[in-house]
C-alpha positions in Angstrom: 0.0 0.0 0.0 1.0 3.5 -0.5 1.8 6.1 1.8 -1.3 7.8 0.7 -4.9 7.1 -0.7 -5.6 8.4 -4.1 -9.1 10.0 -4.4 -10.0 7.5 -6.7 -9.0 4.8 -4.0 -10.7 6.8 -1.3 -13.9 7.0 -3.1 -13.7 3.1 -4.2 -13.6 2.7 -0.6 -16.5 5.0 0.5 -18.7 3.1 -2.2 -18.0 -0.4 -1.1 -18.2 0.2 2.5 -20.3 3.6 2.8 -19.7 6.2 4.9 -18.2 7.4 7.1 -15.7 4.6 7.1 -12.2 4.9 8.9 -9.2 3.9 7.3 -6.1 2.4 8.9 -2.6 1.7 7.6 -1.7 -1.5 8.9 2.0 -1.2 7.5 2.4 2.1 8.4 1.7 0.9 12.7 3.7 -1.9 12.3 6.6 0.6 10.6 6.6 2.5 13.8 6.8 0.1 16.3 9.5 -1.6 14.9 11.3 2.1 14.6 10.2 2.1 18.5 11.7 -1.4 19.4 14.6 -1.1 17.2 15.6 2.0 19.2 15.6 0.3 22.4 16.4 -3.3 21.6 19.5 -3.4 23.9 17.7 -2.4 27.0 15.1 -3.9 28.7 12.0 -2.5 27.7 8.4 -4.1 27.5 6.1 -1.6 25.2 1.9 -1.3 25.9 -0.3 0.1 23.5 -2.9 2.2 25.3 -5.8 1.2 24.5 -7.8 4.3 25.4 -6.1 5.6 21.7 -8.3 3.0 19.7 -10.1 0.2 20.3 -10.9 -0.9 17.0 -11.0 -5.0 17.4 -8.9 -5.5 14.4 -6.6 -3.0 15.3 -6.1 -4.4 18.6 -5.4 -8.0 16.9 -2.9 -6.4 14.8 -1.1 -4.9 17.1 -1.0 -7.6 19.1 0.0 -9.4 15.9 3.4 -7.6 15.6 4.1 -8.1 19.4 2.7 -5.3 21.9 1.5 -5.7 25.3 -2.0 -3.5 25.9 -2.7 -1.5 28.7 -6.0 -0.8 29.8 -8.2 1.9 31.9 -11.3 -0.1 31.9 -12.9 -3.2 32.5 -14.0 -3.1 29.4 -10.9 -2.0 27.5 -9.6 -5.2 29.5 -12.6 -7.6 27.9 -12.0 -6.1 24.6 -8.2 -6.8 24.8 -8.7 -10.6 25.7 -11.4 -10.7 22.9 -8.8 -9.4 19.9 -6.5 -12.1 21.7 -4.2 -10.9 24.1 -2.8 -13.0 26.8 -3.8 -12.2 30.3 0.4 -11.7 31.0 0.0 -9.7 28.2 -2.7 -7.0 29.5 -2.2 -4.3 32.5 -5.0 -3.0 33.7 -3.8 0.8 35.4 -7.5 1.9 37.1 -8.0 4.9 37.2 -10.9 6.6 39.8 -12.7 3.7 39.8 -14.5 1.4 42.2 -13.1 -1.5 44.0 -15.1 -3.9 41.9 -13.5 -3.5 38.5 -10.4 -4.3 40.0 -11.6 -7.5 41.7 -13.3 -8.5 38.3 -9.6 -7.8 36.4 -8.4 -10.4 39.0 -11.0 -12.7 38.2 -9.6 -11.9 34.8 -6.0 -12.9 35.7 -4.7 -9.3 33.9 -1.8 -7.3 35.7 -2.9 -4.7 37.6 -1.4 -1.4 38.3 -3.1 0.5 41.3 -3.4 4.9 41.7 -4.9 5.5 44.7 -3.9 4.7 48.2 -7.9 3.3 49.5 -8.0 1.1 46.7 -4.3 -0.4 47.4 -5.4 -0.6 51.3 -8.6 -2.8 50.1 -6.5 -4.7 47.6 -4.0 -5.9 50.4 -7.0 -6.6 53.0 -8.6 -9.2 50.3 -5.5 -10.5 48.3 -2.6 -9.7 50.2 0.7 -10.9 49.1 -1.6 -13.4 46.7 -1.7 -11.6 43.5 0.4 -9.1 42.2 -0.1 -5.4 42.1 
């Protein structure tokens, strides 16, 4: 594929899939995160998409595909990402504001989980203590 979409192309594409229709360049994602892993691949770095950017399913499986983790800021973001595919190892769930139930049902889940207020660390030590990890 190009780096761009002729009119031509762009209108093809209207017609066969109506409008509005969004148009993603697979290559051009996978381009960047290899640009992003090649200029850290002697240190020891794990990458996570953030979710919250897009949640397009496919988009999710692809970058998955080319080997990102996810991170998530909701429960649902979470579902979504073991939907398109992702490993629970491969998932971190950061909450953000949110009630002490989501994060139980990520542990049901078996995501990471990455904890940003002190009440909801104090209630996740009182149920899971040194158990799961936070």
């Amino acid at each position: 594929m190009s780096e761009q979409l002729s009119n031509q192309q762009l209108i093809a594409i209207a017609e066969e899939f109506g409008t509005p229709v969004y148009v993603y360049h697979a290559e051009k994602i996978t381009e960047q995160y290899r640009k992003l892993t090649q200029a850290f691949a002697n240190q020891n770095v794990v990458f996570f998409y953030a979710s919250k950017a897009l949640t397009n399913v496919n988009i999710l499986k692809h970058i998955k595909s080319i080997g990102a983790n996810i991170d998530c800021s909701s429960i649902n973001e979470v579902k979504l990402a073991l939907y398109a595919g992702f490993a629970p190892a491969n998932v971190l769930y950061t909450s953000n504001g949110i009630a002490f139930e989501e994060i139980e049902e990520a542990v049901g889940l078996g995501v990471h989980i990455n904890i940003d207020s002190l009440s909801n660390l104090e209630k996740f030590g009182k149920k899971y203590g040194h158990d799961y990890p936070v």
